[in-house]
Residue frames as qw, qx, qy, qz and C-alpha x, y, z in Angstrom:
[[0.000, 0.884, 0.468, 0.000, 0.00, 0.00, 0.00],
 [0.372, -0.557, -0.008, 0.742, 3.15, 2.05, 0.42],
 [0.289, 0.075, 0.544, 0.784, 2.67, 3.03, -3.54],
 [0.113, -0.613, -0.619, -0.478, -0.91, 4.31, -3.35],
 [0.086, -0.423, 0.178, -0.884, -2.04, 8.16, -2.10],
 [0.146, 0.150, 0.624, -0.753, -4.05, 8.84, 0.80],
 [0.457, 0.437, 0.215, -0.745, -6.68, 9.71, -1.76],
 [0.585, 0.273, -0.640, -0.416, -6.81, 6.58, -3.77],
 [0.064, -0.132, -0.914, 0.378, -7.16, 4.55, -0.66],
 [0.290, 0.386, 0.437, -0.759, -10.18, 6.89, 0.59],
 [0.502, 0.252, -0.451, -0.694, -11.45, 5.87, -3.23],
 [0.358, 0.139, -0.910, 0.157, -11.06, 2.17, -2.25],
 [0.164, 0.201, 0.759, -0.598, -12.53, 2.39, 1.33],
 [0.346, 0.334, 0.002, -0.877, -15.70, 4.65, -0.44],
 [0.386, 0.321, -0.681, -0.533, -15.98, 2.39, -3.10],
 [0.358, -0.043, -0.910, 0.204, -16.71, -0.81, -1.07],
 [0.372, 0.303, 0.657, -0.582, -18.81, 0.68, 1.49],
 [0.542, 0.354, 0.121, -0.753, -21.27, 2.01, -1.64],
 [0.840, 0.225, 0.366, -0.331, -21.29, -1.74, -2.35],
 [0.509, 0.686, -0.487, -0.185, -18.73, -1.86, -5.83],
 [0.928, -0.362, 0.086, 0.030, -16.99, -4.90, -6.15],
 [0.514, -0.654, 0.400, 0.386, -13.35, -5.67, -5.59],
 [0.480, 0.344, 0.511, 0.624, -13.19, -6.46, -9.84],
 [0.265, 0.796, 0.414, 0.353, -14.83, -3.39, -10.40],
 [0.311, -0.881, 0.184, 0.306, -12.62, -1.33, -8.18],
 [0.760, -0.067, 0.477, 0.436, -9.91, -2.84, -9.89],
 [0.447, 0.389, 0.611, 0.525, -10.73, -2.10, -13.23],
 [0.204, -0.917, -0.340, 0.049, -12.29, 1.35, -12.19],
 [0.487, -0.855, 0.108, 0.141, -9.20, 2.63, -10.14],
 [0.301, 0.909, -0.289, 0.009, -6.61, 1.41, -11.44],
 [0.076, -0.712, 0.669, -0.201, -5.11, -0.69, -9.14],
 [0.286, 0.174, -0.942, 0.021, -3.83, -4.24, -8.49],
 [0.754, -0.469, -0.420, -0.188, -6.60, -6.65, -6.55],
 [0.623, -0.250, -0.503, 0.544, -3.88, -7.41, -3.71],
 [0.094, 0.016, -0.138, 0.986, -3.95, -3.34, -3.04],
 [0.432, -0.492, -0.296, -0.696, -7.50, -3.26, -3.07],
 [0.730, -0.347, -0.588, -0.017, -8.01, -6.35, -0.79],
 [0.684, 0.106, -0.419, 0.587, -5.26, -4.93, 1.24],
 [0.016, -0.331, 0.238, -0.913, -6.62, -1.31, 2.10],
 [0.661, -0.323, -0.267, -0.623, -10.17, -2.73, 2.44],
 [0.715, -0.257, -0.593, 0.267, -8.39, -5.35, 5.48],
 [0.332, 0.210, -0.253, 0.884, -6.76, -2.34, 6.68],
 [0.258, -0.435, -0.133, -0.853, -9.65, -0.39, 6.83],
 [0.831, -0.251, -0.495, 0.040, -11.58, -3.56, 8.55],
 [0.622, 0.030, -0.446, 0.643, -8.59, -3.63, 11.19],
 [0.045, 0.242, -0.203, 0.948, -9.00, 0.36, 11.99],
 [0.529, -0.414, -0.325, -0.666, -12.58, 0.13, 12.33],
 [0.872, -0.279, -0.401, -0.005, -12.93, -3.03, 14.43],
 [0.599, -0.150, -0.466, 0.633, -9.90, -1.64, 16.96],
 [0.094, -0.372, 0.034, -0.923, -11.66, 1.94, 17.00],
 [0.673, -0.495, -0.190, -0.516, -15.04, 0.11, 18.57],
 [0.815, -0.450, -0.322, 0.172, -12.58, -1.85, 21.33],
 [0.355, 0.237, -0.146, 0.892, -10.73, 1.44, 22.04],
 [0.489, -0.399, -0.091, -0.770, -14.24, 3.61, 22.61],
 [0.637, -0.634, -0.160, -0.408, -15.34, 0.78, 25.23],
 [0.666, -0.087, -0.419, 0.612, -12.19, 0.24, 27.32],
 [0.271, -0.034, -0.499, 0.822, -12.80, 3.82, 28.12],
 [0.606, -0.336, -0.427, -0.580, -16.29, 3.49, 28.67],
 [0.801, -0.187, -0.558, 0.107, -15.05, 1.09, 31.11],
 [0.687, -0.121, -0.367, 0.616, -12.06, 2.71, 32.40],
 [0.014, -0.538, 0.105, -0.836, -13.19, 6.37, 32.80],
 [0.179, -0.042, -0.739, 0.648, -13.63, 7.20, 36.65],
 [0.305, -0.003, 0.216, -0.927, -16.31, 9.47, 36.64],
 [0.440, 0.095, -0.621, -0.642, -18.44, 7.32, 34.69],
 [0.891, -0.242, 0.197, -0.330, -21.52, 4.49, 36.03],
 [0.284, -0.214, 0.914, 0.193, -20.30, 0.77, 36.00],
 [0.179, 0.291, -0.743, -0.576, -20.74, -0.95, 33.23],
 [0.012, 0.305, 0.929, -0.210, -23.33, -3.03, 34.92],
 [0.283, 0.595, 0.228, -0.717, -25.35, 0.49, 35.76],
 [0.427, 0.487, 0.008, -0.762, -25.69, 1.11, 32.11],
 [0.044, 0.015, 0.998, 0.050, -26.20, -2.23, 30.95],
 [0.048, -0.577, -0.778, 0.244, -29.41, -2.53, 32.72],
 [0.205, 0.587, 0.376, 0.687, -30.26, 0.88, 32.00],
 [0.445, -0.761, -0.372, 0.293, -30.68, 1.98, 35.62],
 [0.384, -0.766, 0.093, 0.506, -29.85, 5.97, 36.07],
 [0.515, -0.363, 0.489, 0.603, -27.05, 7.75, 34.15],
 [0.375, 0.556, -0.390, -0.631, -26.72, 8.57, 30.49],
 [0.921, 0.140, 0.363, -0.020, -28.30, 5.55, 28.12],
 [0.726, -0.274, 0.528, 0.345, -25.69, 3.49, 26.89],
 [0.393, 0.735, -0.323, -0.448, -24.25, 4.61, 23.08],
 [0.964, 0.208, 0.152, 0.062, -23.96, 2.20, 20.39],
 [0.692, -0.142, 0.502, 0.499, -20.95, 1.22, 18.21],
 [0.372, 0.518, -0.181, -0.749, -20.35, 2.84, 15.33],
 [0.834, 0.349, 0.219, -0.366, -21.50, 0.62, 12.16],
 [0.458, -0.537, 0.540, 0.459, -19.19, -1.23, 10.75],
 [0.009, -0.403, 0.558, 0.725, -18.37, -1.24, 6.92],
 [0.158, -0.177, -0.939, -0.251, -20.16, -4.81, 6.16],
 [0.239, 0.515, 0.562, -0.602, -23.44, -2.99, 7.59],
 [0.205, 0.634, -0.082, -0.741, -23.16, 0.28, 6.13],
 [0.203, 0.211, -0.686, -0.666, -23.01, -1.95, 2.64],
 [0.008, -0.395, -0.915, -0.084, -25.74, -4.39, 3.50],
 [0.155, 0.683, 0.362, -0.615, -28.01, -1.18, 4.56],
 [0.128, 0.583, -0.338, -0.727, -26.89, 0.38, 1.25],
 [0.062, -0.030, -0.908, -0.413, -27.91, -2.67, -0.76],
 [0.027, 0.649, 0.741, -0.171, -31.53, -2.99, 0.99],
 [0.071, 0.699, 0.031, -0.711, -31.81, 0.83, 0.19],
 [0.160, 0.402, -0.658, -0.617, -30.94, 0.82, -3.29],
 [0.851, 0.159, 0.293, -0.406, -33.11, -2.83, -3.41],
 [0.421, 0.545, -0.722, -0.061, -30.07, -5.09, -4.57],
 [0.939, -0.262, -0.208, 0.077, -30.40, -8.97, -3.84],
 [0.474, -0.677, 0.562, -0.017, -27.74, -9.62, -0.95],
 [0.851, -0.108, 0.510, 0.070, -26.77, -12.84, -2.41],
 [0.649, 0.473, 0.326, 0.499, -25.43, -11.14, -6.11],
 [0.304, -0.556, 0.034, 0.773, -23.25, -8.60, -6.90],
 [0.496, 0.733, 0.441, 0.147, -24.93, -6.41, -9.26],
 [0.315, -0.797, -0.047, 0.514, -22.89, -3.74, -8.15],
 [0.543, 0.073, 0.474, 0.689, -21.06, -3.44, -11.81],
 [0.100, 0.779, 0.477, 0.395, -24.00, -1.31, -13.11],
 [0.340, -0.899, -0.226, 0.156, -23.55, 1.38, -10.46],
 [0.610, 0.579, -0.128, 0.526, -21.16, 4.05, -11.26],
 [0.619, -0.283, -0.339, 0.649, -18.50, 5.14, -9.16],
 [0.211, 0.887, 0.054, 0.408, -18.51, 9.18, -8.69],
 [0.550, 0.125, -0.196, 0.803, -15.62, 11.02, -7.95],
 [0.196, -0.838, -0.379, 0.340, -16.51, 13.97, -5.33],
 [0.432, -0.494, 0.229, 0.719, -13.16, 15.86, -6.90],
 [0.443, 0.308, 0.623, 0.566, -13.88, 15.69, -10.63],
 [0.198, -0.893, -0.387, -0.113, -16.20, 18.39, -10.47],
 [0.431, -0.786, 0.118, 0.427, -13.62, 20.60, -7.96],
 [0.537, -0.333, 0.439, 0.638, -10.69, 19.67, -10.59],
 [0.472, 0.533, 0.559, 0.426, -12.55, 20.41, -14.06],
 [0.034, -0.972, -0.049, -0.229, -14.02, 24.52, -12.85],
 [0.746, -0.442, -0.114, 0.485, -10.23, 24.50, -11.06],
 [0.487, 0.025, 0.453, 0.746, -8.96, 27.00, -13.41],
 [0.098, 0.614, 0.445, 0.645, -12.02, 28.88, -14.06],
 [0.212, 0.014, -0.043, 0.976, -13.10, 32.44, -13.10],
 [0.133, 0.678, 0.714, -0.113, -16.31, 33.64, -11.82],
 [0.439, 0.366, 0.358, 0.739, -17.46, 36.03, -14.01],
 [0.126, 0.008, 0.215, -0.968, -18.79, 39.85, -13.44],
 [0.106, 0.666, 0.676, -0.296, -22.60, 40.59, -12.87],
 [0.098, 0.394, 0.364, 0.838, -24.28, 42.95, -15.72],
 [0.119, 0.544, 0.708, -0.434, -27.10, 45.52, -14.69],
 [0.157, 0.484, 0.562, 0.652, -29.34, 47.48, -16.59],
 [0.040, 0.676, 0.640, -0.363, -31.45, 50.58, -15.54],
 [0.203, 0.396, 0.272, 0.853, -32.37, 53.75, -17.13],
 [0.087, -0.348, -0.608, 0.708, -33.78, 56.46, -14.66],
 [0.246, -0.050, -0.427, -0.869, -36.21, 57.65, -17.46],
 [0.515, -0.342, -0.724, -0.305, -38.46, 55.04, -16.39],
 [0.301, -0.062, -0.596, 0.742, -39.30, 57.08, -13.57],
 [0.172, -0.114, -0.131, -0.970, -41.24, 59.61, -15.32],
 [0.393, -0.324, -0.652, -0.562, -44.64, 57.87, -16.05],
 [0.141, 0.174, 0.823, -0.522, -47.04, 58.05, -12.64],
 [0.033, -0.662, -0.708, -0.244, -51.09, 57.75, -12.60],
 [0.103, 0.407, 0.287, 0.861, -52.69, 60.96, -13.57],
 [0.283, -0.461, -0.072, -0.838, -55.52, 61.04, -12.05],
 [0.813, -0.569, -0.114, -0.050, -54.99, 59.18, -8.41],
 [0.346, 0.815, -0.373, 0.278, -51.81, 60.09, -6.77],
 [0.504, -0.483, 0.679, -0.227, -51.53, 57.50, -4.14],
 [0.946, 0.090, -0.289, -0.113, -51.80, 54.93, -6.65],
 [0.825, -0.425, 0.307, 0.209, -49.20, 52.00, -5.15],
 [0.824, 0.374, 0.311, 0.292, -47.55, 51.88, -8.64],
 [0.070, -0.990, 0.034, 0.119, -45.40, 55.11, -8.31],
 [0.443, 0.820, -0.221, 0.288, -42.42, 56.39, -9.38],
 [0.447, -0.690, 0.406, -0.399, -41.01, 56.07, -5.68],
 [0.877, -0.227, 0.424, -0.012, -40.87, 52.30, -5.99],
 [0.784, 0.423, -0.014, 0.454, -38.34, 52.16, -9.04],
 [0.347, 0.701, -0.395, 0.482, -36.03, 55.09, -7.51],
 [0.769, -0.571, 0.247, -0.143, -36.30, 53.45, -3.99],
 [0.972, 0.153, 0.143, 0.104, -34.44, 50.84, -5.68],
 [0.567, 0.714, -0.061, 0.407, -31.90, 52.64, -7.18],
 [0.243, -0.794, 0.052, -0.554, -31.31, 54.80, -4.83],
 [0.839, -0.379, 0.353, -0.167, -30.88, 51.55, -1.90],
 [0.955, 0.142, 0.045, 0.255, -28.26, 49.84, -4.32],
 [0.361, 0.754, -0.067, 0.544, -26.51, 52.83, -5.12],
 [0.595, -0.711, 0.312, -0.209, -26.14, 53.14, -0.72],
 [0.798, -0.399, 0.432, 0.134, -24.53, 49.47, -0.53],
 [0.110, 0.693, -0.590, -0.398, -22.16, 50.15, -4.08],
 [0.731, 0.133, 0.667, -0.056, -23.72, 47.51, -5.54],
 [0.688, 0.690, 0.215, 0.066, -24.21, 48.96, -9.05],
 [0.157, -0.951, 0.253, 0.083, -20.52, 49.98, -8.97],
 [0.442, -0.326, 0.820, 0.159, -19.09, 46.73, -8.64],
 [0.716, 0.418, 0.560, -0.005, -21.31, 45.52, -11.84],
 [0.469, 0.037, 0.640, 0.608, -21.02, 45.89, -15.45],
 [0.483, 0.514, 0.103, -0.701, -23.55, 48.87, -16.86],
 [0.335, 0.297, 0.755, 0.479, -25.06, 47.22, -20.28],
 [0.077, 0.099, -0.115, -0.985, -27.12, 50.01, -21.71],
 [0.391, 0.426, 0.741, -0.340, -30.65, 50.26, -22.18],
 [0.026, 0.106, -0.589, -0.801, -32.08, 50.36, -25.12],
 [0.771, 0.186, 0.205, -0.574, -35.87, 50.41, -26.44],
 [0.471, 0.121, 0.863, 0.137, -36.98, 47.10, -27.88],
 [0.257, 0.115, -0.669, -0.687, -38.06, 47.13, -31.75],
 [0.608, 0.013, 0.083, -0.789, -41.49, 46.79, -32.80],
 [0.654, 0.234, -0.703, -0.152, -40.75, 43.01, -34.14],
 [0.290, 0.026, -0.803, 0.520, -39.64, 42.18, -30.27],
 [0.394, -0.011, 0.270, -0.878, -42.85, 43.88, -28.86],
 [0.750, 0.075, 0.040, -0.656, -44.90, 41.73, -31.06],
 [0.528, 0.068, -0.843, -0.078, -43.47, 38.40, -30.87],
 [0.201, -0.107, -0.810, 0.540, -44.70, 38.54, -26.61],
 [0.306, 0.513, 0.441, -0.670, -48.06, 41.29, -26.74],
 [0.437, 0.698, 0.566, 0.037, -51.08, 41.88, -29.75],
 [0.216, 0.307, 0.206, 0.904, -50.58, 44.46, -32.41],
 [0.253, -0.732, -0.273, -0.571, -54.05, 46.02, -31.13],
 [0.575, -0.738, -0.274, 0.222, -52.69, 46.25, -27.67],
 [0.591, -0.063, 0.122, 0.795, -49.18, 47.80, -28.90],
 [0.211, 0.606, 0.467, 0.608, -51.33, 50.22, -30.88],
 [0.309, -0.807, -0.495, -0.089, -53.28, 50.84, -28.18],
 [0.588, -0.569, -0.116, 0.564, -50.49, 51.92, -25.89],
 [0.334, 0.101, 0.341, 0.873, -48.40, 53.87, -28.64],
 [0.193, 0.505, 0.306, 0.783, -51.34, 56.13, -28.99],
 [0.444, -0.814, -0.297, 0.228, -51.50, 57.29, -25.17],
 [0.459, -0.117, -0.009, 0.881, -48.08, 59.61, -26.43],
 [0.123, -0.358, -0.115, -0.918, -50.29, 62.13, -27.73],
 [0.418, -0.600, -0.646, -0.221, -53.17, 61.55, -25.61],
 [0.003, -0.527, 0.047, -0.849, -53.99, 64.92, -23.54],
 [0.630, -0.476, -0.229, -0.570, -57.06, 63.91, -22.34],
 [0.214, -0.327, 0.701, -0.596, -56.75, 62.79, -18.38],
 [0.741, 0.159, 0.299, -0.580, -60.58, 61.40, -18.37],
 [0.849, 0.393, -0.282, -0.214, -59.33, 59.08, -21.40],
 [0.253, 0.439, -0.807, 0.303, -56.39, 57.92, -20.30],
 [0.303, -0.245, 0.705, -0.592, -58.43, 56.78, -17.57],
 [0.773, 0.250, 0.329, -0.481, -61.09, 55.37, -18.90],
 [0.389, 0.720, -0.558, -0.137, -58.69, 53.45, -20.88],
 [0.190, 0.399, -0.812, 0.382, -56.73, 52.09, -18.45],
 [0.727, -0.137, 0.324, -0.590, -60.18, 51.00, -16.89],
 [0.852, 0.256, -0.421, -0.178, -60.25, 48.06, -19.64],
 [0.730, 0.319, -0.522, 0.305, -57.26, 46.56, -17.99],
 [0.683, -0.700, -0.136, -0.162, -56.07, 45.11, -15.19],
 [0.502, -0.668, 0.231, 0.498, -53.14, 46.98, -12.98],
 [0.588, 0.314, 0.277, 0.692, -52.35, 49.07, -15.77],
 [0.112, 0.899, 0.153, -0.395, -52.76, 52.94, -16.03],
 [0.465, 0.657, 0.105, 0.583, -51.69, 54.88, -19.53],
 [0.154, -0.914, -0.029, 0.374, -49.75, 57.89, -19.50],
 [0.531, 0.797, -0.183, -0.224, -47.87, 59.93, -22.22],
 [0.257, 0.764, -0.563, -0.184, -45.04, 58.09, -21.32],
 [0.783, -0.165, 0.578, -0.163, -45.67, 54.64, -20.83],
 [0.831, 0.546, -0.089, 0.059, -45.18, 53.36, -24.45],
 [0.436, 0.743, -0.479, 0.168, -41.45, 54.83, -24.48],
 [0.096, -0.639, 0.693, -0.321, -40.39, 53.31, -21.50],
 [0.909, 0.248, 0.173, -0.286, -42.57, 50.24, -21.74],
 [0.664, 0.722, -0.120, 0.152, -40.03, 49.66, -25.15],
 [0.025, 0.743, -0.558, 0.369, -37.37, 50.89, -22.80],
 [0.701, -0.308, 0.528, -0.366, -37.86, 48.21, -20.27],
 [0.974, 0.191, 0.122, -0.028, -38.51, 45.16, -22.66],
 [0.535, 0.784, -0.249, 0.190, -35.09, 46.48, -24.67],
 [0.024, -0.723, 0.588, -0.361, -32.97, 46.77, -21.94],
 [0.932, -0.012, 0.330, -0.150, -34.51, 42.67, -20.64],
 [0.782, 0.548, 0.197, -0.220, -33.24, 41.64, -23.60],
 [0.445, 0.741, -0.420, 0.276, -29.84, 43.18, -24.19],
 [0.446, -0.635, 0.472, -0.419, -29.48, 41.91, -20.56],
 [0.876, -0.112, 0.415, -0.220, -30.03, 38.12, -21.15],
 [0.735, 0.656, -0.156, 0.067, -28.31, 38.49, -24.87],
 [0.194, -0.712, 0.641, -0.210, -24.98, 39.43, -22.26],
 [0.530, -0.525, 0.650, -0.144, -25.21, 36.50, -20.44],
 [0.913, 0.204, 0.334, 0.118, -26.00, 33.81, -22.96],
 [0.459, 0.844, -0.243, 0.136, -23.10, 35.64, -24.97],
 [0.857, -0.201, -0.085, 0.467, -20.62, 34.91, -21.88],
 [0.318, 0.645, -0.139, 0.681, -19.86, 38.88, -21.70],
 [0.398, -0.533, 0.365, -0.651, -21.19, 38.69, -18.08],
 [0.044, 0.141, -0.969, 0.199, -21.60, 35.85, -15.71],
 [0.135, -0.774, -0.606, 0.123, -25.49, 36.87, -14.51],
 [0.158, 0.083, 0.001, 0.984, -27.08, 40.05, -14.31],
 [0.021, -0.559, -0.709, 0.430, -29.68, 42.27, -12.70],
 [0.101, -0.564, -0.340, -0.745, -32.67, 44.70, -15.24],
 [0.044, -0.554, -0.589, 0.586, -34.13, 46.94, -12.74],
 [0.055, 0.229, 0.605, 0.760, -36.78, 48.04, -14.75],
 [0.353, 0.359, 0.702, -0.504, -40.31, 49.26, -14.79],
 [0.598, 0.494, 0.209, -0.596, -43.09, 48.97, -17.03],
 [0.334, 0.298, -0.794, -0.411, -42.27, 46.48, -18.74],
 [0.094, 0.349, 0.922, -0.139, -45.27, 44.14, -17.86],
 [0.258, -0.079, -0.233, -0.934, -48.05, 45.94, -19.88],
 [0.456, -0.040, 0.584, -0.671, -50.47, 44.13, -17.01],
 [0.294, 0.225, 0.929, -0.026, -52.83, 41.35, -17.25],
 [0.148, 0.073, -0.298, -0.940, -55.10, 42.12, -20.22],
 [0.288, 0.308, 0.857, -0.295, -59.10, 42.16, -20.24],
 [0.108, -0.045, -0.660, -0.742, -59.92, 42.40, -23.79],
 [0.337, 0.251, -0.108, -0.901, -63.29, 43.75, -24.46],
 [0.391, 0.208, 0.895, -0.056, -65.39, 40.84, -25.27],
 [0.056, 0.040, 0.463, 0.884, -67.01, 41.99, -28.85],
 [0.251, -0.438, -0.734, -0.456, -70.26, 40.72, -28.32],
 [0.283, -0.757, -0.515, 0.285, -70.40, 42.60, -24.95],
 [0.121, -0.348, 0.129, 0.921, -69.11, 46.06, -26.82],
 [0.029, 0.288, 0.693, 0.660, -71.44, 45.37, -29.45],
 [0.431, -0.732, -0.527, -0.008, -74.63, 45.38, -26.43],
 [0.242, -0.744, -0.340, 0.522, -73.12, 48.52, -25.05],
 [0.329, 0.911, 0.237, -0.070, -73.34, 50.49, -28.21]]
């Protein structure tokens, strides 16, 4: 055993408890049968002299009941088992798994390496963290209720609370950009896009509202289209980063870009209200 690491033994020992046989370590690992047999006696040896170590001083500690006392269970702290020894821990692991005891199917089961994993990303580099915002998308609030919840207050809170703990400092800025009418309409209706696009001119307060009735958690306002557009755009260039591999992950602090759950006008009940 003098030729094999600490960590090609601790493959060995591993290997056996989770059941593998002593060919398939072999042929697995790398190494001779007599070196398998050998660590796995070894191991055996340690185990079995650890559990008559632990009750000599069980026995021999002063303070402790006699051995009789916690026998019988009379008084005292109850009595601690053994620990389990290898040829358990593999019969348990067979009855778990639901392998006959009496064959060694174990061939089918692959071996996994806890390191492989540690040793492949050994070398790699955790990348930066993109973010996106654009403080334009502040402007839009509801016209004509000024406690709505939806406010201008909750998108520069934000800002404003990252910008305290130098969070957006340590990221990557990606720019925002408006999404294109193609990208608008691959996710919402042309007659809802329309709709929105023509709240930029829209003057009227009383319309806007009565607008924004149709729909649910939405309110118009002159700018909601642009920044809408702004929002989706700046999603977009954000996710395009990471699947690109220019960032590692990254964070859109956006708003209005959810043009709200839509309740489309049933025709035949517009038709009955004239």
């Amino acid at each position: 055993m003098a030729d094999l690491s600490d960590f090609q033994r601790g493959q060995i020992v591993n290997a056996r408890m989770a059941g593998a046989s002593v060919t398939r370590i072999v042929r697995i690992l790398g190494v001779s049968r007599g070196q398998a047999v050998d660590v796995m006696e070894d191991s055996n040896n340690r185990s079995n002299k650890g559990k008559k170590n632990d009750r000599s001083k069980k026995m021999s500690a002063p303070n402790l009941m006699s051995h009789e006392a916690k026998s019988s269970g009379k008084g005292g702290r109850p009595k601690v088992e053994a620990r389990i020894s290898v040829e358990e821990l593999r019969a348990k692991f067979k009855k778990q798994m639901s392998l006959p005891g009496n064959k060694d199917t174990t061939d089918d089961i692959p071996l996994f390496d806890p390191m492989e994993k540690s040793r492949a990303n050994l070398m790699k580099r955790r990348g930066e963290t993109g973010v996106v915002f654009d403080m334009q998308m502040a402007e839009p609030h509801c016209l004509w209720d000024s406690e709505y919840p939806e406010c201008p207050e909750r998108y520069t809170s934000v800002i404003n609370r990252c910008t305290e703990l130098g969070l957006l400092e340590r990221c990557v800025r990606v720019p925002a950009r408006a999404a294109t009418r193609q990208e608008i309409l691959s996710q919402h209706s042309e007659a809802l896009h329309e709709l929105v696009k023509s709240s930029e001119t829209e003057t009227d307060v009383e319309k806007l509202e009565e607008i924004s009735s149709r729909y649910n958690s939405i309110y118009l306002h002159p700018k909601t289209s642009a920044m809408a557009e702004l929002a989706a755009g700046s999603c977009v260039d954000l996710v395009t980063a990471v699947v690109e591999g220019r960032v590692h992950n990254g964070m859109a602090i956006v708003r209005l870009g959810e043009w709200g759950l839509m309740l489309e006008w049933d025709e035949q009940w517009a038709t009955r209200c004239g």
